[in-house]
KEKE-3310 file (N, C-alpha, C; in steps of 0.2 Angstrom, whole numbers, plus 5000, padded with zeros to 4 digits):
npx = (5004:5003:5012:5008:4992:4993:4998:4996:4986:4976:4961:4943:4935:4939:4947:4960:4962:4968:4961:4959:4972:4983:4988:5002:5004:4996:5002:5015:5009:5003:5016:5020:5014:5017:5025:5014:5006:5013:5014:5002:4998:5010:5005:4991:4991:4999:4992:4977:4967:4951:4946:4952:4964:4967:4973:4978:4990:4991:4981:4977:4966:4954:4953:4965:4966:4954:4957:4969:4964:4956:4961:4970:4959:4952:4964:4963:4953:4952:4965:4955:4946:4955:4960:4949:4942:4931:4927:4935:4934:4933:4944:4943:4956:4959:4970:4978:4986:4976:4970:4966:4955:4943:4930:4924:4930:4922:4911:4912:4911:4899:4896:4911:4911:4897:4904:4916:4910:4901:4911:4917:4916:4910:4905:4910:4919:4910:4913:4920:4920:4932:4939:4954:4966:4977:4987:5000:5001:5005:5019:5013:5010:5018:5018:5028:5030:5038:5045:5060:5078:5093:5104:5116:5119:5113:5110:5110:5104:5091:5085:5077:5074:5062:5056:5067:5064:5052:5056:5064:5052:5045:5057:5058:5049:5050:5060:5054:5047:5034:5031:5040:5057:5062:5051:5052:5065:5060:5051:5050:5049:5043:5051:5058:5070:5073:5089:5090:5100:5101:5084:5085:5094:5087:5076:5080:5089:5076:5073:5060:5055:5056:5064:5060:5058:5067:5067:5068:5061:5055:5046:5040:5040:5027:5014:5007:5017:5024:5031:5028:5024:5011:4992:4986:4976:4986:4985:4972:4969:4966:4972:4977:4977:4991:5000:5013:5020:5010:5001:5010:5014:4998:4998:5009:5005:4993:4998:5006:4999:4992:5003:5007:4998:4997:5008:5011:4997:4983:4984:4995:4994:4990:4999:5009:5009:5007:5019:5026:5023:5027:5041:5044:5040:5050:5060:5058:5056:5071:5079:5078:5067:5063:5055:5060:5057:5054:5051:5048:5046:5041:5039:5031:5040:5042)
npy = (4994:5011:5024:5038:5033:5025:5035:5043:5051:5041:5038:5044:5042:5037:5024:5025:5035:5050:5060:5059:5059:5069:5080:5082:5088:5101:5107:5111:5117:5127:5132:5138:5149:5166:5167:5165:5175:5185:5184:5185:5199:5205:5204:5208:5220:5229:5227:5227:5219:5214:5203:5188:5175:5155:5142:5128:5117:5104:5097:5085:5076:5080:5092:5100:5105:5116:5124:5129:5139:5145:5152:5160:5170:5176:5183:5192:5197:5206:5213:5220:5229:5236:5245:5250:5242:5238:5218:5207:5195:5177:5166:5149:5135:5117:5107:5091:5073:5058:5051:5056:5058:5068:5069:5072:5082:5092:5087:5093:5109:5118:5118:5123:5134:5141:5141:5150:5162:5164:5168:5176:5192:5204:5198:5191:5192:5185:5167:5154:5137:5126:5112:5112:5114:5126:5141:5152:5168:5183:5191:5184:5176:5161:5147:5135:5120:5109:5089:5090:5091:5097:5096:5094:5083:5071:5055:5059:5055:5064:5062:5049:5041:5039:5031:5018:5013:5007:5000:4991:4983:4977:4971:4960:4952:4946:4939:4931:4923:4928:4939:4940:4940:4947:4955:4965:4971:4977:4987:5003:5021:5034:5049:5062:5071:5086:5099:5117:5122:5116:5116:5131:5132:5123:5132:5145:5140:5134:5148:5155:5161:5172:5172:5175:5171:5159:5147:5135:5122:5114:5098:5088:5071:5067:5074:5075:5073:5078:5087:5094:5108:5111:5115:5108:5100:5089:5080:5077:5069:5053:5036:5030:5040:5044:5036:5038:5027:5024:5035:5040:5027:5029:5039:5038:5029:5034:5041:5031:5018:5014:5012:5003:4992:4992:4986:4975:4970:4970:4960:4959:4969:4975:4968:4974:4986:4984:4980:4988:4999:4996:4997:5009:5015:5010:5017:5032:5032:5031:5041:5058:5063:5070:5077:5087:5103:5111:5126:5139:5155:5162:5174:5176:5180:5192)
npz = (5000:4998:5005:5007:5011:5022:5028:5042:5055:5071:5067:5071:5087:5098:5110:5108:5098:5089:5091:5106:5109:5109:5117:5119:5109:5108:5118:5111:5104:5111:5117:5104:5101:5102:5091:5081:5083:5081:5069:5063:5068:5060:5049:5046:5051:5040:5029:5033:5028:5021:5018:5024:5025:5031:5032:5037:5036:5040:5044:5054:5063:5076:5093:5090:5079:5076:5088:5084:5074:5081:5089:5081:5072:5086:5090:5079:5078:5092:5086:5077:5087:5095:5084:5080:5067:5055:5055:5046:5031:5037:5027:5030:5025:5027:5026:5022:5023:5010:5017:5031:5043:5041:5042:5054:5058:5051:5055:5067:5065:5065:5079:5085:5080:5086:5099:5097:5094:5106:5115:5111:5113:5104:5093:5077:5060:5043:5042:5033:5029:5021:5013:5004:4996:4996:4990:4997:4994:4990:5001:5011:5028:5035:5050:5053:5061:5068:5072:5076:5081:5091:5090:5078:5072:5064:5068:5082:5097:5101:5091:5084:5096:5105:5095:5093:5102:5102:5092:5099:5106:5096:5093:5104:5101:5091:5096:5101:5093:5087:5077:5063:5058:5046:5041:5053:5048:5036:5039:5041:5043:5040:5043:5045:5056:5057:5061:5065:5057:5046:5040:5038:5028:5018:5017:5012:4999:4992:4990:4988:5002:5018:5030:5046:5058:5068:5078:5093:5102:5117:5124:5137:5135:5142:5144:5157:5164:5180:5180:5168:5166:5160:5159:5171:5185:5195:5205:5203:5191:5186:5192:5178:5169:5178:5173:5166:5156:5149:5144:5135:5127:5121:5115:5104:5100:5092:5083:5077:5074:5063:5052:5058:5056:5044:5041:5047:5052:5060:5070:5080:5088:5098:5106:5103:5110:5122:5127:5122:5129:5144:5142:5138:5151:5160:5155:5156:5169:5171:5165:5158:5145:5132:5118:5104:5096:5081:5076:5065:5057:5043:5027:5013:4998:4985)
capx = (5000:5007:5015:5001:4986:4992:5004:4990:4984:4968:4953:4937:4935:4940:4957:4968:4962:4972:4957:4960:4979:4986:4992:5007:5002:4993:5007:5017:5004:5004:5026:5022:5009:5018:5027:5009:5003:5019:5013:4996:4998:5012:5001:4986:4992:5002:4986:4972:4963:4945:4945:4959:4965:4967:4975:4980:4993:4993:4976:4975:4957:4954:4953:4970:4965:4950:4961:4974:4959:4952:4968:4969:4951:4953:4971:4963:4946:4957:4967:4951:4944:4960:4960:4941:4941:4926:4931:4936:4930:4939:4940:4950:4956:4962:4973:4980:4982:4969:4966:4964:4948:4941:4922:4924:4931:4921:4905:4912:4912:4895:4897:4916:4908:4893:4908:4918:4902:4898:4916:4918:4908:4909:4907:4917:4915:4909:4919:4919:4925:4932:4945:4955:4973:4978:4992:5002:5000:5014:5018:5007:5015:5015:5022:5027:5031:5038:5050:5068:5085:5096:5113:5118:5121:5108:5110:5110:5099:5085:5082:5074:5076:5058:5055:5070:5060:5045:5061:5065:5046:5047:5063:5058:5043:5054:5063:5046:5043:5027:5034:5046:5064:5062:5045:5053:5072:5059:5048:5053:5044:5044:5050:5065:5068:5078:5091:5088:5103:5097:5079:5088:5096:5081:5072:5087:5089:5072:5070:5054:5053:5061:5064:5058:5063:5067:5067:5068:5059:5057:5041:5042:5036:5023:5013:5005:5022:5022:5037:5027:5022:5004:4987:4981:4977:4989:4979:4967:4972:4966:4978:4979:4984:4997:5005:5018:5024:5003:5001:5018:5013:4994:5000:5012:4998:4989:5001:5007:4996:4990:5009:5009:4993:4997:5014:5011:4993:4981:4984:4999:4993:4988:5003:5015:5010:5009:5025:5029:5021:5031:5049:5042:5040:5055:5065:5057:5058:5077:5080:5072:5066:5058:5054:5061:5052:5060:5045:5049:5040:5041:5034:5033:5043:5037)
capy = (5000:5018:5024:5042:5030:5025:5040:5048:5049:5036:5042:5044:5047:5029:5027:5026:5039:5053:5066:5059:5058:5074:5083:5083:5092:5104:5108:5113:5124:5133:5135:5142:5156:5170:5166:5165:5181:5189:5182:5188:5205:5213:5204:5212:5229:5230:5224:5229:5214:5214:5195:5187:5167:5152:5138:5123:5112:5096:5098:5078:5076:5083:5098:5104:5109:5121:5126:5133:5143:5151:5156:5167:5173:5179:5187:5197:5200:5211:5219:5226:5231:5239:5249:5250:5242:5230:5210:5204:5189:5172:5159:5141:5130:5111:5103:5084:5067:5058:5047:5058:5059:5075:5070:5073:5089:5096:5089:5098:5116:5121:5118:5126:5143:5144:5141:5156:5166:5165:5169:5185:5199:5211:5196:5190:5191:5178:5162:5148:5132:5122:5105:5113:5114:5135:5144:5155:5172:5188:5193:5179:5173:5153:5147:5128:5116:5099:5087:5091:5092:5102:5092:5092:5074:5065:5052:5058:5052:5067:5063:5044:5038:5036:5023:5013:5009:5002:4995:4985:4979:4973:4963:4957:4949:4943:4933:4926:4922:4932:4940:4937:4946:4952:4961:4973:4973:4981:4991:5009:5026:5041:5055:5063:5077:5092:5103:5122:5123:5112:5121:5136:5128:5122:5139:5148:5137:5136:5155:5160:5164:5177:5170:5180:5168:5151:5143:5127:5122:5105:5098:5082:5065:5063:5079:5073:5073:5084:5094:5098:5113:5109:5119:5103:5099:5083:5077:5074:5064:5045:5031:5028:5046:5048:5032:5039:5022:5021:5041:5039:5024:5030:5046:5036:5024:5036:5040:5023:5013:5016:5011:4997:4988:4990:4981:4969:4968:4968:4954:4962:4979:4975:4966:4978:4994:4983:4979:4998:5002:4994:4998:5017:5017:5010:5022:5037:5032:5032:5048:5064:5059:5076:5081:5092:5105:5117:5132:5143:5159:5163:5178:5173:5186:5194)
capz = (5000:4996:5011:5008:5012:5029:5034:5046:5063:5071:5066:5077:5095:5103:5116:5104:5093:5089:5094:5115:5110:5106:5122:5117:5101:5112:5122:5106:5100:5116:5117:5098:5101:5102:5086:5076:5085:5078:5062:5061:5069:5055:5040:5047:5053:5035:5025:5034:5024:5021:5019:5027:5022:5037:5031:5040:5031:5042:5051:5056:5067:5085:5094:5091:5072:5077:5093:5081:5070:5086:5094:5074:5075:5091:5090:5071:5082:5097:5081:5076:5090:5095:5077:5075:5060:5054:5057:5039:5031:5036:5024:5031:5022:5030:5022:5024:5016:5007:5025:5035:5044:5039:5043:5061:5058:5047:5060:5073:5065:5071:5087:5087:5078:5090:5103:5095:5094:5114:5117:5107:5116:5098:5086:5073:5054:5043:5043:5030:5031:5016:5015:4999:4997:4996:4990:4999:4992:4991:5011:5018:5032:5037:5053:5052:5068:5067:5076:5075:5084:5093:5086:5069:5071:5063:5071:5088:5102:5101:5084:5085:5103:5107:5087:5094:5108:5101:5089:5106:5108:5090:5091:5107:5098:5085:5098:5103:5084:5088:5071:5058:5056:5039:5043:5056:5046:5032:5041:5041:5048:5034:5046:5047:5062:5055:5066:5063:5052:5039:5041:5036:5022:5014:5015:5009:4993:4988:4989:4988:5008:5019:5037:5052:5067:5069:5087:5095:5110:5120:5128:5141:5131:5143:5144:5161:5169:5186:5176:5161:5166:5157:5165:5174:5193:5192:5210:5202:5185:5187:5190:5171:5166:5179:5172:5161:5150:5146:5142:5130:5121:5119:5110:5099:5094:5087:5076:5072:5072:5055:5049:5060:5056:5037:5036:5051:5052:5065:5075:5083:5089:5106:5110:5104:5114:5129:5128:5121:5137:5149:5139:5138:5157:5161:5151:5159:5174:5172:5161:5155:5139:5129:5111:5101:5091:5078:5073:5058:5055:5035:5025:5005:4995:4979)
cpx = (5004:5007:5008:4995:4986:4996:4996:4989:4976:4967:4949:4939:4938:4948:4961:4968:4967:4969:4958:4969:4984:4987:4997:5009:5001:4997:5013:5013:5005:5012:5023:5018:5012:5021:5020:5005:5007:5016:5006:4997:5001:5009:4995:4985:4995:4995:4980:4966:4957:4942:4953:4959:4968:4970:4980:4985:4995:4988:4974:4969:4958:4953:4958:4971:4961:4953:4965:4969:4956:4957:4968:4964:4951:4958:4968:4957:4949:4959:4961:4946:4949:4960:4955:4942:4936:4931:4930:4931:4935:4937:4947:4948:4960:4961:4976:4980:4977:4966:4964:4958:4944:4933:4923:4926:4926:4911:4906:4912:4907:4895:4904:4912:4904:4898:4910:4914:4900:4906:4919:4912:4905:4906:4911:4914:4913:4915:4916:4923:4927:4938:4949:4962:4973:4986:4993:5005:5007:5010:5014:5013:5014:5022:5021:5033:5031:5045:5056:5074:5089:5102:5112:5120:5115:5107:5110:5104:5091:5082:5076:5072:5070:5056:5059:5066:5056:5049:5062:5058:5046:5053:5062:5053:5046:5056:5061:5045:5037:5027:5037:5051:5063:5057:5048:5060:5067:5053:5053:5049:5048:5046:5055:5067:5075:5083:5088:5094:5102:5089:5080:5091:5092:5078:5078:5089:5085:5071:5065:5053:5058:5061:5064:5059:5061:5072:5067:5064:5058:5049:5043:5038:5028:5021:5009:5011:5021:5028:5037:5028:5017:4999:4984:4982:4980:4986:4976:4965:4970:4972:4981:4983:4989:5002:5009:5021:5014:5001:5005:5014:5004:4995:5004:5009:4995:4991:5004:5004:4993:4998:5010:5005:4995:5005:5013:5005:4989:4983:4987:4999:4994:4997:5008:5016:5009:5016:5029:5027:5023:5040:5048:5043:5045:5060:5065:5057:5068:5080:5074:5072:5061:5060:5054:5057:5057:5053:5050:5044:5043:5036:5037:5033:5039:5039)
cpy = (5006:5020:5032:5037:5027:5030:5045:5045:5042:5041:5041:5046:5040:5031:5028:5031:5047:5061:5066:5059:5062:5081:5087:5089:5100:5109:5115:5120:5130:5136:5142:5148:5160:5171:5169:5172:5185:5191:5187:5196:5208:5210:5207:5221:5231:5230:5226:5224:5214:5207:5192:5177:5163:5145:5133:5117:5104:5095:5091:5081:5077:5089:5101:5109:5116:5125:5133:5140:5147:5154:5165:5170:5177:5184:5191:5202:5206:5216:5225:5231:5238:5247:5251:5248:5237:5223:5210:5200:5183:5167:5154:5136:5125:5107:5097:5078:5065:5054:5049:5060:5067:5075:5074:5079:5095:5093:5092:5107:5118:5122:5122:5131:5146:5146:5147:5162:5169:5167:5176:5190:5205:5206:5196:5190:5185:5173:5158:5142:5125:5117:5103:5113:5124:5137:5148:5162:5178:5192:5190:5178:5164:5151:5139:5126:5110:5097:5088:5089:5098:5102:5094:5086:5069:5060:5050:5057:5055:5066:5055:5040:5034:5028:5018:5012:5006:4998:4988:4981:4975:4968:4959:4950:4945:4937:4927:4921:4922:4933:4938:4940:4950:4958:4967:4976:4978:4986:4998:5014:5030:5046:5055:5071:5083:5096:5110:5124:5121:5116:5126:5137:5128:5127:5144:5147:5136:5142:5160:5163:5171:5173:5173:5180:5161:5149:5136:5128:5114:5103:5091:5077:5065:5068:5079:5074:5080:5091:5097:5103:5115:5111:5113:5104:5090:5077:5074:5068:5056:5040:5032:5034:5048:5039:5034:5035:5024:5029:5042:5035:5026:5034:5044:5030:5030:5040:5036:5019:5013:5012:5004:4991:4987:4986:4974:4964:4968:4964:4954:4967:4978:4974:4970:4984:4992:4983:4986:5001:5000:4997:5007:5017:5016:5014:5030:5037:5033:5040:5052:5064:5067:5075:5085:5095:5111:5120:5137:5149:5160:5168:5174:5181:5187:5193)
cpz = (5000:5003:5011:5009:5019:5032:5038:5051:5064:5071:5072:5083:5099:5106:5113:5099:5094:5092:5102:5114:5109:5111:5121:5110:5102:5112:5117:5103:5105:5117:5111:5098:5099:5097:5080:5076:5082:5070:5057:5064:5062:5049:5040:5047:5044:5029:5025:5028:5026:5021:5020:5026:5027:5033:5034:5036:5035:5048:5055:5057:5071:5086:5092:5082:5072:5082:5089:5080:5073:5089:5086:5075:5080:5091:5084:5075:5088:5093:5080:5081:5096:5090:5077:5071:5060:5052:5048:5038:5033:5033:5026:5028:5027:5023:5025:5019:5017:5014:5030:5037:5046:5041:5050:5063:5056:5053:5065:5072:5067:5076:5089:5085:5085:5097:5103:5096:5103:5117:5118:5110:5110:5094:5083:5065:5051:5042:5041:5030:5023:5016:5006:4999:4994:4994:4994:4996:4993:4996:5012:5020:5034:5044:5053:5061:5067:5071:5072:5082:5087:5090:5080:5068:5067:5064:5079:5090:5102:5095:5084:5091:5103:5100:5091:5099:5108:5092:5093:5106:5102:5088:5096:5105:5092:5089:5100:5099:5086:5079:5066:5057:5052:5038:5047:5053:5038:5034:5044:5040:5043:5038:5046:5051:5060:5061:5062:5057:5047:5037:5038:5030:5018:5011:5010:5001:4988:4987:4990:4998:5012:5025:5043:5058:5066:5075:5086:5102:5113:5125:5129:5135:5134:5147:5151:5168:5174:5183:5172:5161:5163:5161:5165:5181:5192:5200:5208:5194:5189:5187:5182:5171:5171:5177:5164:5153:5146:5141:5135:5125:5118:5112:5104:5094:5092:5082:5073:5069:5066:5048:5053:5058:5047:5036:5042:5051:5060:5071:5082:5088:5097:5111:5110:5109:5118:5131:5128:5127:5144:5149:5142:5146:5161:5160:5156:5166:5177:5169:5159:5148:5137:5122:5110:5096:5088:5073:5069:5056:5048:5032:5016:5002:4989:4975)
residu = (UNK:UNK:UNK:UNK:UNK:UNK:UNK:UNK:UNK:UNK:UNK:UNK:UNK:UNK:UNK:UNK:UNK:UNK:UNK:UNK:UNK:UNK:UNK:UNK:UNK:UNK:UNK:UNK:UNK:UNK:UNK:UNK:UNK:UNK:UNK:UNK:UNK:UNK:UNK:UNK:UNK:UNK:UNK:UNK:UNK:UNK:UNK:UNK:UNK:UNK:UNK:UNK:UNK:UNK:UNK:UNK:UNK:UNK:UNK:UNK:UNK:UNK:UNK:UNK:UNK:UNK:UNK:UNK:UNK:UNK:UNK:UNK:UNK:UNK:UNK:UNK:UNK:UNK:UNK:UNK:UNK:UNK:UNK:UNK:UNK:UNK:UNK:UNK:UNK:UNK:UNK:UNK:UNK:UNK:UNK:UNK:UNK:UNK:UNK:UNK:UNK:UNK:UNK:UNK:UNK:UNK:UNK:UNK:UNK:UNK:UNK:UNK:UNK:UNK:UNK:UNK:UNK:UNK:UNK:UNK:UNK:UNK:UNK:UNK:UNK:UNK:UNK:UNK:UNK:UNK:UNK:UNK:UNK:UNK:UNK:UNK:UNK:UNK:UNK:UNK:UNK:UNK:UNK:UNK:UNK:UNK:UNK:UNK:UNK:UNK:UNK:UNK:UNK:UNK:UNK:UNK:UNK:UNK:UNK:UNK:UNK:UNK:UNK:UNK:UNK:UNK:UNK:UNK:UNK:UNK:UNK:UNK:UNK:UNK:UNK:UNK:UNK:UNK:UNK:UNK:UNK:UNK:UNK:UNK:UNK:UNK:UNK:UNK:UNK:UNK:UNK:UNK:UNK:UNK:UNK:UNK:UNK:UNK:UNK:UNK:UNK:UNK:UNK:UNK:UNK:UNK:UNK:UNK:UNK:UNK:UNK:UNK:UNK:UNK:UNK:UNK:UNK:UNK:UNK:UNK:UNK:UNK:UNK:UNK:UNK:UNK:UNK:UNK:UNK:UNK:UNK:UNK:UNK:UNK:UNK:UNK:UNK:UNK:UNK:UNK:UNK:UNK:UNK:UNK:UNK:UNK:UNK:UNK:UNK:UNK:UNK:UNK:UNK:UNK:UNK:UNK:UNK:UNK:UNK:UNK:UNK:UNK:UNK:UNK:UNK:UNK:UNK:UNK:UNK:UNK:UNK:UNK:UNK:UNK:UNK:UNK:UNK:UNK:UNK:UNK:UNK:UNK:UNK:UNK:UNK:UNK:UNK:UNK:UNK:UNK:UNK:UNK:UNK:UNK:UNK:UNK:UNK:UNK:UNK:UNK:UNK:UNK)
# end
């Protein structure tokens, strides 16, 4: 099967889906604000745009898609009320591959709007919602966030650490003969985690951008941890979520599993993320195991 037809998060709302498993996402989003704020203030104050363009370039499913689009909304709506000016119009586009489960999104806009709506004391303009792919237009700005590095080693430890882990629960299962060797010696995960230098590189060589700021930041594996620094009462968290291995592997099922079910199969799944969930909690128990993230703000030149 083409590697676009399973690279995606679980769909729906169940434990493993990527809608209850995206904290960690969350989290990210919250480091990066201040970035996206930067963003839309100088193309708003510069433009004063009467319709203004929202596009999502990797909206998976859950709340942290709509989350983003009302963090903007919000921050354009103050501009204007700051200025006087009438609220624009907003049109978002969410973009993603073809698997991604886009119904659940696109049921949930009513209910986020009227949300929006009760939130906003002035009102907000209209707001349409389309699942189209967008250009980026001359001085749009686009701020992108994905896992990286700090080293320039590719190879070092921040870059993979947590895969070889649920590399261990798949060999251990090989030595079961649960599995077969040659299935986890040709299973291989499509991502690769840039340092900021390279990052820099890229943009620079393609051209068309100008670079505005590009950061690095670090969030704990396991967004529950008492050190996150995450707005929860950690008191009162259930057994489950203050178990760190269970938290870890939930969050990295709901982005693997999709890649694991298609080369191994079903049969497997269960067993693997108990295992993965035992390895995980051992690990963190012993070291401080965080994700790195490397955010990039970009204006497109003319």
């Amino acid at each position: 099967m083409e590697v676009a037809q399973v690279l995606r998060m679980n769909g729906g709302l169940g434990e493993a889906s990527y809608a209850n498993n995206s904290l960690v996402q969350q989290k990210v989003i919250s480091l990066t604000k201040p970035i996206r704020e930067e963003a839309i203030t100088s193309i708003y104050c510069s433009t004063l745009p009467r319709s203004l363009a929202i596009a999502d370039l990797g909206c998976s499913s859950g709340p942290n898609t709509l989350f983003v689009v009302s963090e903007i909304i919000k921050a354009v709506e103050k501009l204007c009320q700051e200025l006087n000016h009438k609220s624009p119009e907003y049109k978002v586009f969410l973009n993603d591959l073809p698997g991604n489960d886009f119904n659940n999104i696109f049921k949930s806009i009513d209910s986020f709007k009227e949300k929006l709506l009760d939130e906003m004391k002035f009102g907000i303009g209209p707001c349409y919602f389309s699942g189209v792919p967008e250009e980026l237009v001359e001085g749009g700005r686009m701020v992108l966030t994905f896992l990286g590095r700090r080293s320039d080693d590719p190879c070092s430890k921040e870059c993979c650490y947590i895969w070889e882990l649920m590399a261990t629960a798949l060999s251990d299962m090989v030595s079961q003969g649960i599995i077969k060797e040659e299935q986890v010696d040709t299973f291989n995960i499509p991502q690769y985690t840039p340092s900021p230098s390279e990052v820099k590189l890229v943009v620079l060589n393609e051209g068309s951008f100008i670079i505005n700021r590009l950061e690095v930041s670090e969030v704990n594996w396991n967004v529950f941890d008492k050190q996150s620094n995450f707005n929860f009462d950690y008191e009162i968290l259930s057994e489950t979520l203050k178990d760190g291995g269970y938290n870890v592997a939930q969050c990295m099922r709901a982005v693997a599993e999709p890649l694991l079910v298609s080369h191994f199969g079903e049969a497997i799944i269960e067993e693997v993320f108990d295992r993965y969930q035992e390895i995980l909690a051992d690990r963190m128990s012993k070291e401080k195991t965080k994700f790195v993230n490397v955010t990039i703000l970009l204006t497109r030149k003319a």
